[in-house]
ZAVO-634598 format. One record per residue (C-alpha): x, y, z; residue in three letters; residue number from 1. Coordinates in Angstrom, 2 decimals. Each point is the difference from the previous one (the first is absolute). Layout:
# ZAVO-634598
R        X        Y        Z  type  seq
R        X        Y        Z   ALA  NUM
...
END
This chain:
# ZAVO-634598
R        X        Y        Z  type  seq
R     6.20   -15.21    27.71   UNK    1
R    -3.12     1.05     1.19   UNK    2
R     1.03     3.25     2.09   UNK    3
R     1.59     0.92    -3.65   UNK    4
R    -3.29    -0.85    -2.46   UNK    5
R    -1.76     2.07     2.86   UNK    6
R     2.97     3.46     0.25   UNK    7
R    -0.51    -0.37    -4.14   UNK    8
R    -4.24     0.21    -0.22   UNK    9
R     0.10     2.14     3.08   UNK   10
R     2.07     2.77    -2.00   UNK   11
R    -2.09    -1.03    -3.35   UNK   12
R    -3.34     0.60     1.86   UNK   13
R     0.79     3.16     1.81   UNK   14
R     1.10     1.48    -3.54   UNK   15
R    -3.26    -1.36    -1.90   UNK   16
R    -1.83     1.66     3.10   UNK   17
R     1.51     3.54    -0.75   UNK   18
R    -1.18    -0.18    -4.23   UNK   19
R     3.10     0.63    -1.22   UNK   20
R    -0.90    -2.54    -2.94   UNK   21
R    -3.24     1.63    -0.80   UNK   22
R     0.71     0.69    -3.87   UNK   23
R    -0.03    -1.41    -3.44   UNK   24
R     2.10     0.91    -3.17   UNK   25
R    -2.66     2.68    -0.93   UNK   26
R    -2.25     0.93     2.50   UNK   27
R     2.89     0.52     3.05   UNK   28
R    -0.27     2.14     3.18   UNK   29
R     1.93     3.27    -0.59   UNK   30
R     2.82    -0.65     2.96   UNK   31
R     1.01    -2.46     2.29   UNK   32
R    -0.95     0.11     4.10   UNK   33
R     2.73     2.72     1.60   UNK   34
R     0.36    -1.97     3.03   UNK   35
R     0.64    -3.39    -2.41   UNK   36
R     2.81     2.06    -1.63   UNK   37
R     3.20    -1.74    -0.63   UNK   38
R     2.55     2.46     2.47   UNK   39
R     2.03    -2.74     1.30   UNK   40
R     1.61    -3.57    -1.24   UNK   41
R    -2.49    -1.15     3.01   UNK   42
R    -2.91     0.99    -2.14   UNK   43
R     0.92    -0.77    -2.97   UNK   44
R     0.33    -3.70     1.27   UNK   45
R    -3.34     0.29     1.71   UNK   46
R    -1.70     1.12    -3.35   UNK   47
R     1.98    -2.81    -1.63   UNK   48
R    -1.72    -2.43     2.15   UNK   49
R    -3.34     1.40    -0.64   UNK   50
R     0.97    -0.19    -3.53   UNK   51
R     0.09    -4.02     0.16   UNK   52
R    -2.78     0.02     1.61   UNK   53
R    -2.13     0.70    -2.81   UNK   54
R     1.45    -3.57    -1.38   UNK   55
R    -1.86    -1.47     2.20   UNK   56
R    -3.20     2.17     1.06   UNK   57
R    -1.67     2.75    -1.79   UNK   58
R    -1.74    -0.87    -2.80   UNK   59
R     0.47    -3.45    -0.48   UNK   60
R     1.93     0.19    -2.92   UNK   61
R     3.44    -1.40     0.53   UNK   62
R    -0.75    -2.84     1.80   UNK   63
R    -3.71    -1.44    -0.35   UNK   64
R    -1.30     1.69    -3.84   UNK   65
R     2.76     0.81    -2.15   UNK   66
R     1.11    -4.41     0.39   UNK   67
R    -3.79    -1.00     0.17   UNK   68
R    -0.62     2.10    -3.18   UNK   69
R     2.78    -1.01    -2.24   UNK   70
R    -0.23    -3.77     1.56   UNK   71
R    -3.53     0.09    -1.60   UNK   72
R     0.49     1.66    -3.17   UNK   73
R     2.94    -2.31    -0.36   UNK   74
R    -1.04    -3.71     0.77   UNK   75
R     0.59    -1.11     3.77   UNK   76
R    -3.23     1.63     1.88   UNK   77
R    -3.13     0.39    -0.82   UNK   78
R    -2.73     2.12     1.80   UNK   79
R    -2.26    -1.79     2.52   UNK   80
R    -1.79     3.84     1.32   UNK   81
R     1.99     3.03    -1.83   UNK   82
R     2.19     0.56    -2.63   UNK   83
R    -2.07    -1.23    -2.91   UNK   84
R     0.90     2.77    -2.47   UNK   85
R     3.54    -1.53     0.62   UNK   86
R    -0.55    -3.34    -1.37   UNK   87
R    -1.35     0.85    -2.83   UNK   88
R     2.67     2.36    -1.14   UNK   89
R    -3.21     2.83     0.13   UNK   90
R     0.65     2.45     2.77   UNK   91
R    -1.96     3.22     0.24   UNK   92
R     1.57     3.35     0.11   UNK   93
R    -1.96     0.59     3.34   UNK   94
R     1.19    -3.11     1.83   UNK   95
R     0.73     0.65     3.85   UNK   96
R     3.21    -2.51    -0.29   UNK   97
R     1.46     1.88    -3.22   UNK   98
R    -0.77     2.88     1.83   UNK   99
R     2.21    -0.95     2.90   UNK  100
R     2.36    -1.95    -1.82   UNK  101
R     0.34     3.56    -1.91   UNK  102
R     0.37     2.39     2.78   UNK  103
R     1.73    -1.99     2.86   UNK  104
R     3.46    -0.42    -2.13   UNK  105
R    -0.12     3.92    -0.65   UNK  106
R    -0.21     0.64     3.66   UNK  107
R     3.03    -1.72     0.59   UNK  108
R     1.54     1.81    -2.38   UNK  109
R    -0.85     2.96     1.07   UNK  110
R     1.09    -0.57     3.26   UNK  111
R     3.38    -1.41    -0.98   UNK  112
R     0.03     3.14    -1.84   UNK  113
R     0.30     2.04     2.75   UNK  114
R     1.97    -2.28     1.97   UNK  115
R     2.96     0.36    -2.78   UNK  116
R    -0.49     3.33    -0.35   UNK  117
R    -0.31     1.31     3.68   UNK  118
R     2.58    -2.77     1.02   UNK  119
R     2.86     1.17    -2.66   UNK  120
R    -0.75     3.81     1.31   UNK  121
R     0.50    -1.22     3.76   UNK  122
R     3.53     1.74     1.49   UNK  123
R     2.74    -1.96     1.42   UNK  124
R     1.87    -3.42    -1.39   UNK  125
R    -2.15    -2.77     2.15   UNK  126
R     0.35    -3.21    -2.32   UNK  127
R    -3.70    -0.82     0.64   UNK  128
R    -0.72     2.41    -2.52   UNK  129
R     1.36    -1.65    -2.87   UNK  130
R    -1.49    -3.22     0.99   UNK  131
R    -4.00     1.52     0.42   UNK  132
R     0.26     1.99    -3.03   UNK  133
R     1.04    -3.75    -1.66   UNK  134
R    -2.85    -1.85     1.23   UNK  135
R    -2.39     2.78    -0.93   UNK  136
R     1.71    -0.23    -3.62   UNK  137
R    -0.89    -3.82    -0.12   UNK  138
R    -3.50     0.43     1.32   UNK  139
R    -0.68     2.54    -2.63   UNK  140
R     1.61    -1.95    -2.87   UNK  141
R    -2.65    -3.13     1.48   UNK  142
R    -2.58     2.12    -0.47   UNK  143
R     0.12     1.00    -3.20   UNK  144
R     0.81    -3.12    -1.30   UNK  145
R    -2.78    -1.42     1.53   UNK  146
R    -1.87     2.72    -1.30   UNK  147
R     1.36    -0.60    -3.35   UNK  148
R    -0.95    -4.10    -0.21   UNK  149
R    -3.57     1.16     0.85   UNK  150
R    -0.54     3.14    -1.98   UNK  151
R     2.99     0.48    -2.34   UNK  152
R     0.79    -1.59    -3.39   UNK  153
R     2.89    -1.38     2.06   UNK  154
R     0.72    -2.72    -2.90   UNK  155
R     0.72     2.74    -2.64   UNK  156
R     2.72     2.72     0.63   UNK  157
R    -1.35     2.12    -2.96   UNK  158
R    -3.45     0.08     1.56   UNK  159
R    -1.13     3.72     0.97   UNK  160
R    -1.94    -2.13     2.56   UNK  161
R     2.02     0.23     3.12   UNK  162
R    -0.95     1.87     3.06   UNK  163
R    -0.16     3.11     1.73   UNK  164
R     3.70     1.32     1.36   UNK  165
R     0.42     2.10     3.07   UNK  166
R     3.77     0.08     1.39   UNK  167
R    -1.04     2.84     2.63   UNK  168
R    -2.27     0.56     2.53   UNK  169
R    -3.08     1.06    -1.30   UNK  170
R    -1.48     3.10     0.74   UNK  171
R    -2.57     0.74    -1.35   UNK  172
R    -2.90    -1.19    -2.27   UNK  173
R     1.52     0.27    -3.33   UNK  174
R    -0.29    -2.73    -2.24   UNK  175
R     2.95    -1.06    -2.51   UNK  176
R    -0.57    -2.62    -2.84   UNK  177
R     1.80    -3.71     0.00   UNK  178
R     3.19    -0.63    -0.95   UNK  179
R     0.39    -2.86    -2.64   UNK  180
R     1.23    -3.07     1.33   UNK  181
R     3.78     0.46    -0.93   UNK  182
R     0.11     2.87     1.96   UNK  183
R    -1.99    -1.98     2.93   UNK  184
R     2.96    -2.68    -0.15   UNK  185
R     2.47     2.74     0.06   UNK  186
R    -1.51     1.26     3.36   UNK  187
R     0.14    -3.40     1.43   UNK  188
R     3.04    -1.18    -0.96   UNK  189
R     1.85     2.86     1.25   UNK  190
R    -1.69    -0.53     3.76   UNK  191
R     0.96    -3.26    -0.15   UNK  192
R     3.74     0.88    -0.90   UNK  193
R     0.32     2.59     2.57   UNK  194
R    -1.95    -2.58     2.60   UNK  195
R     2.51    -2.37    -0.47   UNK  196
R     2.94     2.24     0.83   UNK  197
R    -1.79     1.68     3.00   UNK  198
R    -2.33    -2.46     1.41   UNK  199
R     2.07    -2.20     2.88   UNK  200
R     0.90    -3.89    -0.23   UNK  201
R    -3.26    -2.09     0.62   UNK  202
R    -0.98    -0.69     3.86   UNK  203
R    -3.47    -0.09    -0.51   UNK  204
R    -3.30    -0.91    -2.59   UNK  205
R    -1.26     2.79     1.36   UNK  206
R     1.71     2.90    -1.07   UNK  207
R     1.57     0.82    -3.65   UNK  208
R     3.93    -1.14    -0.61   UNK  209
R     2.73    -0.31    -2.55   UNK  210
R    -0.92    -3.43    -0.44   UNK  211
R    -4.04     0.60    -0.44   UNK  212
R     0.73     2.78    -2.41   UNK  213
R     2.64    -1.99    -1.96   UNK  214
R    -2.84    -2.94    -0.50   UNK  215
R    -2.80     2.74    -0.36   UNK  216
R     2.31     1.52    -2.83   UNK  217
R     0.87    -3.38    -1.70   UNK  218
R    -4.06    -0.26    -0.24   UNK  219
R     0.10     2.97    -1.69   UNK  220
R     2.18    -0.28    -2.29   UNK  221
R    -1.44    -3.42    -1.06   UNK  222
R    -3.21     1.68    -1.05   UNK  223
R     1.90     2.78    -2.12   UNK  224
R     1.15    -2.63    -1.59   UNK  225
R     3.84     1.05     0.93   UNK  226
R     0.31    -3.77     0.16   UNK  227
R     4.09    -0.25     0.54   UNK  228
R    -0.22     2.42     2.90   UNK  229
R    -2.65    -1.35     1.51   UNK  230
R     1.61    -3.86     0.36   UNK  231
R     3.31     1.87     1.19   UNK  232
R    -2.25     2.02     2.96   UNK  233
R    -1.83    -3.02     1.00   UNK  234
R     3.11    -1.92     0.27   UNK  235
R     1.24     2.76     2.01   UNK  236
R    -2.52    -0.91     2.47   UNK  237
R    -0.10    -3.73    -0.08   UNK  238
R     3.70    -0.07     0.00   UNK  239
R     0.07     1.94     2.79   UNK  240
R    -0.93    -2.97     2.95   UNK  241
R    -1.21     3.04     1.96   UNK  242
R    -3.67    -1.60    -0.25   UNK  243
R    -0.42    -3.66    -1.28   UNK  244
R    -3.05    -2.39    -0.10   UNK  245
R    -1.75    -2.07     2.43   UNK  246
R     0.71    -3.15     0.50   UNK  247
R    -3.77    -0.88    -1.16   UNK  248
R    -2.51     2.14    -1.53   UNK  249
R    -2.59    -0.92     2.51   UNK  250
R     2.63     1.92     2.50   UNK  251
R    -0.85     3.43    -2.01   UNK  252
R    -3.46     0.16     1.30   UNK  253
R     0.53    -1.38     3.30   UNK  254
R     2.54     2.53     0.92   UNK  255
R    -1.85     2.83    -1.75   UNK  256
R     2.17     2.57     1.88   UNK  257
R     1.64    -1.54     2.58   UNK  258
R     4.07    -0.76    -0.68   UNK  259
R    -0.59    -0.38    -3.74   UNK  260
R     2.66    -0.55    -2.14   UNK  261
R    -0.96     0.39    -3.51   UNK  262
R    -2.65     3.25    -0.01   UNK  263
R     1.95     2.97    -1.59   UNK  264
R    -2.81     2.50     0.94   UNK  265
R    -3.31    -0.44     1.95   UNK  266
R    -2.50     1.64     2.20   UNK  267
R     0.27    -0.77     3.71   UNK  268
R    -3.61    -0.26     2.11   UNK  269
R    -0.82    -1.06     3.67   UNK  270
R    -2.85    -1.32     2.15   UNK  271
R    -0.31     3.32     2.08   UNK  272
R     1.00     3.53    -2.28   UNK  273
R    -0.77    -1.63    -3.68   UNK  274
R    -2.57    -2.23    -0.33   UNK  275
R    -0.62    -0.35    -3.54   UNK  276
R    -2.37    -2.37    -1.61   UNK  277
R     1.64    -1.66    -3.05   UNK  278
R    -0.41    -3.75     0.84   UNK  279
R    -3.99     0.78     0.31   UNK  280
R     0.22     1.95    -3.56   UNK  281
R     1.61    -2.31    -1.77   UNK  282
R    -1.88    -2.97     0.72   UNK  283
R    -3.08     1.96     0.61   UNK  284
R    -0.10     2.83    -2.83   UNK  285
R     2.22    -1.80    -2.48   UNK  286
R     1.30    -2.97    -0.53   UNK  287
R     2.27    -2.78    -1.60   UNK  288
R    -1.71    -0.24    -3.18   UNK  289
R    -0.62    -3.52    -1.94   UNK  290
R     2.73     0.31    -2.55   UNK  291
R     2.40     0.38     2.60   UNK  292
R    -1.56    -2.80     2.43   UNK  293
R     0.69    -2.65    -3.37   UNK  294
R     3.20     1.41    -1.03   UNK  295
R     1.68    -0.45     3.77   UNK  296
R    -0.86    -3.65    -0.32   UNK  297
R     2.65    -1.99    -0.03   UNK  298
R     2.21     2.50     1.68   UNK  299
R     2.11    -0.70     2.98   UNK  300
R    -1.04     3.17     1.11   UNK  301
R    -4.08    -0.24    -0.31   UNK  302
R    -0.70    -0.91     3.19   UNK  303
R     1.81     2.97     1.71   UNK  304
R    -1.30     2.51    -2.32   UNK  305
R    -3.97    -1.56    -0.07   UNK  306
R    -1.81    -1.58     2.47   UNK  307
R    -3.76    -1.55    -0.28   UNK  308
R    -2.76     0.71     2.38   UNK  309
R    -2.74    -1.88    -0.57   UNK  310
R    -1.08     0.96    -3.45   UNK  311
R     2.32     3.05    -0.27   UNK  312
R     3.57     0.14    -0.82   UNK  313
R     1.36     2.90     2.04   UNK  314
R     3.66     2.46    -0.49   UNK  315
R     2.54    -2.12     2.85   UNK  316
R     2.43     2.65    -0.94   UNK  317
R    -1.99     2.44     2.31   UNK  318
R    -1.43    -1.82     2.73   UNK  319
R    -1.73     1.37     2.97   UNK  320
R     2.60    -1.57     2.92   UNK  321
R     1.60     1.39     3.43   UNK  322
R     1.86     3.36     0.13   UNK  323
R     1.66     0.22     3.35   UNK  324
R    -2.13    -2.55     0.99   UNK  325
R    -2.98     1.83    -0.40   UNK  326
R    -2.56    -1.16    -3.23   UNK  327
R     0.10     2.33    -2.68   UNK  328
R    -1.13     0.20    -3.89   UNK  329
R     2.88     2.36    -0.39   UNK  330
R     2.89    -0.68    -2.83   UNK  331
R     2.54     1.18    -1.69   UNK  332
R     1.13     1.14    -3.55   UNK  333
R     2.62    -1.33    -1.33   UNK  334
R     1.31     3.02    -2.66   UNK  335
R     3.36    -1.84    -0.88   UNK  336
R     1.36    -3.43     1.01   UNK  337
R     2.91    -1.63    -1.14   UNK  338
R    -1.57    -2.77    -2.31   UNK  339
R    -1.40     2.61    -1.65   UNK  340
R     3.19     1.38    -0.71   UNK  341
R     1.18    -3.81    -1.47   UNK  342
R    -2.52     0.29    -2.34   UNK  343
R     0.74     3.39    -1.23   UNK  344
R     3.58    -1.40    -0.66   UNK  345
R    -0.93    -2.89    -1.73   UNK  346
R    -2.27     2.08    -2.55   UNK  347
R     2.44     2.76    -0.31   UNK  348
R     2.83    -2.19    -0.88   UNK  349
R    -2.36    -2.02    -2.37   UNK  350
R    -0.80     3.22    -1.64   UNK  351
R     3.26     1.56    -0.38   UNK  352
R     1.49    -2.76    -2.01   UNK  353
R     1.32    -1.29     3.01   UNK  354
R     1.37    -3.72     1.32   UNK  355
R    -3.18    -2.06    -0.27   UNK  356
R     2.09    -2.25     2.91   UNK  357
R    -0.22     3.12     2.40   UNK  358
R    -3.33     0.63    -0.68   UNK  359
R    -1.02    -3.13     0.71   UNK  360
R     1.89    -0.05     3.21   UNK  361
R    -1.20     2.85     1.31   UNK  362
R    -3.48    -0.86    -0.78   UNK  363
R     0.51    -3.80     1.53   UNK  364
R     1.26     2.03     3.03   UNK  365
R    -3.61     0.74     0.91   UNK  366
R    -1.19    -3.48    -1.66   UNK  367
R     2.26    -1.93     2.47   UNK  368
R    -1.51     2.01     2.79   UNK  369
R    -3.15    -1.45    -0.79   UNK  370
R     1.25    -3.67    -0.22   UNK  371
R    -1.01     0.08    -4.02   UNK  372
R     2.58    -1.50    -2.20   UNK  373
R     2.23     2.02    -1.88   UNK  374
R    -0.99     1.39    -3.34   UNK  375
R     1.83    -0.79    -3.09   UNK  376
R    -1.00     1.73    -2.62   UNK  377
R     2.43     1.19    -2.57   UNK  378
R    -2.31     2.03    -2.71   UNK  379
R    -0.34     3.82     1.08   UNK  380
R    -3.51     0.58    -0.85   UNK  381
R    -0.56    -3.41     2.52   UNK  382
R     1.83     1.57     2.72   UNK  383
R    -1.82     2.89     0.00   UNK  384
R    -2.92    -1.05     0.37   UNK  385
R     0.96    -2.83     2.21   UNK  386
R     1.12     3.13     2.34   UNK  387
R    -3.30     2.07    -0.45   UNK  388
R    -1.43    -3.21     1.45   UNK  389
R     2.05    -0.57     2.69   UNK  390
R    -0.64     3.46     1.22   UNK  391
R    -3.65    -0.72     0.26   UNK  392
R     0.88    -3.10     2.10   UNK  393
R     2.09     1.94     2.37   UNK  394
R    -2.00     3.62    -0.04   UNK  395
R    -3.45    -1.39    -0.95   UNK  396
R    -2.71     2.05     1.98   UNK  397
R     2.69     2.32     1.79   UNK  398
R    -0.08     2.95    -2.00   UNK  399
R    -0.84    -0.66    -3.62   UNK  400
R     3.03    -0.19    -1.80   UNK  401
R    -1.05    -2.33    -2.15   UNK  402
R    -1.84     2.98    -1.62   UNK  403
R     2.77     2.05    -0.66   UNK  404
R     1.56    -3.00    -1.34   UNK  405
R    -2.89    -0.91    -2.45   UNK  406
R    -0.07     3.84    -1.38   UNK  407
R     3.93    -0.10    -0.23   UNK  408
R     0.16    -3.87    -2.09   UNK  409
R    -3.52     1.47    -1.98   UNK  410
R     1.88     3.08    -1.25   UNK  411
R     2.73    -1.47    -1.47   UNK  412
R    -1.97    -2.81    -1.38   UNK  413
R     0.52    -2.59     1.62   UNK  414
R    -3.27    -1.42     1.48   UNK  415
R    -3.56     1.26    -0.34   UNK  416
R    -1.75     1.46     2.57   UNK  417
R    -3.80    -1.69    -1.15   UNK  418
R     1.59    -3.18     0.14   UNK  419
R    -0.32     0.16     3.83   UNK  420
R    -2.65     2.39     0.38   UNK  421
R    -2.53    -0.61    -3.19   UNK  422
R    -1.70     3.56     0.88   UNK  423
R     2.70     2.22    -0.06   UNK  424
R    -1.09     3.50    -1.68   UNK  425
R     4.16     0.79    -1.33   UNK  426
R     2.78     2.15     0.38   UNK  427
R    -1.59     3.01     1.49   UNK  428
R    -0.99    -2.48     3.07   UNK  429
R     3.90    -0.71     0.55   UNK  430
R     0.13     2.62     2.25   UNK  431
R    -3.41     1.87     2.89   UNK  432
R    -1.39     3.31    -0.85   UNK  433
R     0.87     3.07     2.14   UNK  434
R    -3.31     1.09     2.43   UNK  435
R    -2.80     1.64    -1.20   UNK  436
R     0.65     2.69     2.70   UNK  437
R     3.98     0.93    -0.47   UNK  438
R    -0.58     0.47    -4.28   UNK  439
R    -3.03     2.43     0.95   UNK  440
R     2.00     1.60     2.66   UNK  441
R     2.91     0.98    -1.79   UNK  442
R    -2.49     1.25    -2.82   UNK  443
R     1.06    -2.36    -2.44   UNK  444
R     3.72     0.83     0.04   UNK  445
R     0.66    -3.84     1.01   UNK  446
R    -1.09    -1.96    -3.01   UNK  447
R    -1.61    -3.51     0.27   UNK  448
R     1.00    -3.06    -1.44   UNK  449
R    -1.08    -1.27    -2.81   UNK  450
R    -3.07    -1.72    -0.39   UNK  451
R    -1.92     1.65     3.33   UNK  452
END
C-alpha cells in the first residue's frame, strides 16, 4: 500500500513541479509545457495522475476549504482561527479561500481538458485510452459541481447563475460569460454518463470508477430535483455489493485509507511524499461547532465522531494517529462513501412518491450501522427531515453537506434557514461570491452574484 500512495504523489508532484496547472478560467497561460505534451497513452496517464493530485495538494480547496467552508456556513464547524466570514454566511469577494476554492476546480478542468482532448487525438487502439479520457470526464464533472454548490444557483435550474464553461483547453486569455445553471447540469450530467461507460469497475478510492460516478451522478440528480432517477442511480450503487459498510462507524476513521470498504472516492496521503495537515486544521483552525456538539448527544455514534480534551471538544473523525507507523496530522477526504449513497436513496424515493417502506430501509441501513434503532416514521414530510438529520449524524463536520441540504429543504419550503442560524442575511447568501480578482480580470464579462 505504501509503495502505491508513494508511485501516485511521486507522479502528482513531479507534474505540479513542471506548472502545467498554472491557470484559472480567465486569466490562463496561453499553452501548455511542450515537453508535458500528451504524445503517448504513457503521458497521458502521467498527466492523469498529476491531475488527482490537485485533489489533494494545490490550493487547498478539495480537501481542507471547500468541507471547512460549507461545514461552517452550514451548522457542524465553527471557526476557532479562520474562516469567520464563513459562519456568518458574510464572505468577502476578496477572500483567499473563495479565491482558491474558485480557481483550483478550474485547473482541474482545464487539465482534464486537455487530457480528453490530446488523449482522443492519440493514434493506435490501446484500451487505456478510453479508460483516462473517463476518469478525466468524472474529475471535470466533480469540479464543476463543486463549483456549482459554492458559486452557482445550483438549487434553481432557471437561474442565469451558473458558472463559467470551458470543454477545451484553453488558450488563451479570453474571457466567456456563465452559463445558467441548466446548462451547467447539462455539462455534468453528460461527464458523468460517459464516466460511467468508460471509467473501469472499482479497485480503488483512489481513482474515479463506474461505481463512484454512478453515486456522484445519483447526487446530482437529487439536487436537480430529477427525484425518480436519482433513487434508481443510487440504488444502482447500493445494490451493487461492490462496496458495503463497515461493520461500525468508528471503523471509518480508523481505517481512513487502509482496506476500506465503504469510501466510493477519496484522497490517498502518506507519512513520507504527502504530508498534509488536516487533523491540525480542523481542530486547530475550525472546529466542531456547539450546535453540533448538543445535537450528537445521545447518538451511538458521538463518541467516535467528538472527543473532549480538557475543556475543548475536538473533530475524532480526523485525528492526528500513525501512518506507516510514523506520527502524522495527515487525513483524508472522504468525497463519496456508501452511507452517503443510503441516504440519497432514502430521500429520493421519499421524494418521488416512492415506497415510504424502502425509504425507510434504506435510511435504517445506515441507522443500524450506528446501533440506533430503526426509524418508523410513516408521514413524508417526517421522513424527510428525519433523513436531513441523519445525514448530519453520519457526515457532520466531514464536508458540509448539511449546507447543501439546508439550502435544498429552504428552497422548497420546507424549513427556515434563521431558525438555526438567527443572523442569516437570505437567499443571495445560499450560495459564495466569485473573487474579487477573476470578475476584474475578465473585465466584467463574468457577472457576480447577487447581493455582492
Amino acid at each position: 500500500m505504501k509503495r502505491y500512495i508513494t508511485a501516485f504523489f511521486a507522479s502528482s508532484l513531479l507534474f505540479t513541479a513542471c506548472n502545467l496547472v498554472n491557470v484559472t478560467d480567465v486569466k490562463p497561460v496561453n499553452q501548455l509545457e511542450n515537453d508535458n505534451a500528451i504524445t503517448s497513452v504513457e503521458k497521458a496517464q502521467s498527466v492523469l495522475y498529476g491531475t488527482y493530485g490537485l485533489l489533494n495538494g494545490t490550493g487547498l480547496a478539495f480537501n481542507y476549504y471547500m468541507p471547512a467552508a460549507a461545514s461552517m456556513m452550514g451548522l457542524t464547524m465553527s471557526p476557532i482561527t479562520d474562516g469567520f466570514g464563513f459562519a456568518s454566511n458574510n464572505v468577502s469577494t476578496t477572500d483567499y479561500m473563495v479565491e482558491r476554492m474558485y480557481t483550483t476546480p478550474y485547473k482541474m478542468i482545464n487539465m482534464s481538458n486537455h487530457i480528453v482532448t490530446k488523449t482522443s487525438a492519440l493514434p493506435g487502439t490501446d484500451p487505456r485510452k478510453t479508460r483516462i479520457i473517463g476518469e478525466a470526464k468524472f474529475l471535470r464533472a466533480m469540479s464543476y459541481f463543486y463549483l456549482l454548490r459554492l458559486f452557482g444557483q445550483f438549487y434553481d435550474t432557471t437561474s442565469q447563475y451558473g458558472l463559467v464553461i470551458r470543454l477545451d483547453p484553453v488558450k488563451d486569455a479570453e474571457a466567456i460569460p456563465r452559463t445558467g445553471v441548466k446548462e451547467a447540469y447539462a455539462v455534468i450530467n453528460k461527464d458523468l454518463d460517459e464516466a460511467i461507460n468508460e471509467t473501469a469497475d472499482f479497485t480503488s478510492a483512489f481513482y474515479a470508477s463506474k461505481i463512484a460516478a454512478r453515486a456522484l451522478k445519483a447526487k446530482v440528480l437529487l439536487y436537480q430535483q430529477r427525484y425518480a432517477e436519482a433513487a434508481e442511480m443510487a440504488k444502482s450503487v447500493t445494490a451493487s455489493n461492490q462496496r458495503n459498510l463497515e461493520d461500525t462507524f468508528k471503523t471509518i476513521y480508523l481505517k481512513k485509507i487502509r482496506d476500506t470498504r465503504e469510501v466510493i472516492f477519496q484522497t490517498p496521503f502518506d507519512a513520507s511524499t504527502n504530508i498534509n495537515n488536516k487533523c491540525y486544521a480542523f481542530n486547530a483552525w475550525y472546529g466542531p461547532s456547539d450546535y453540533y456538539t448538543a445535537f450528537m448527544k445521545g447518538d451511538a455514534r458521538d463518541t467516535m465522531a467528538l472527543k473532549v480534551k480538557g475543556t475543548r471538544t475536538t473533530n475524532n473523525k480526523f485525528a492526528a494517529g500513525l501512518v506507516d507507523g510514523a506520527p502524522s496530522n495527515a487525513d483524508t477526504e472522504y468525497f463519496l462513501r456508501l452511507a452517503e449513497v443510503y441516504l440519497i436513496q432514502a430521500e429520493a424515493i421519499v421524494r418521488s412518491g416512492g415506497s415510504l417502506a424502502d425509504a425507510r430501509a434504506a435510511l435504517n441501513k445506515v441507522r443500524k450501522r450506528a446501533l440506533m434503532p430503526d426509524v418508523t416514521a410513516d408521514n413524508a414530510g417526517t421522513l424527510l427531515d428525519l433523513i436531513r438529520q441523519e445525514k448530519i449524524k453520519e457526515l457532520g463536520a466531514e464536508s458540509g453537506e448539511e449546507w447543501y441540504d439546508l439550502v435544498r429543504y429552504a428552497n422548497r419550503g420546507e424549513l427556515d434557514i434563521k431558525t438555526f442560524k438567527p443572523g442569516f442575511m437570505g437567499k443571495d447568501r445560499y450560495i459564495l461570491p466569485l473573487p474579487f480578482n477573476s470578475i476584474n480580470s475578465s473585465g466584467k464579462v463574468v457577472v457576480q452574484n447577487p447581493g455582492y
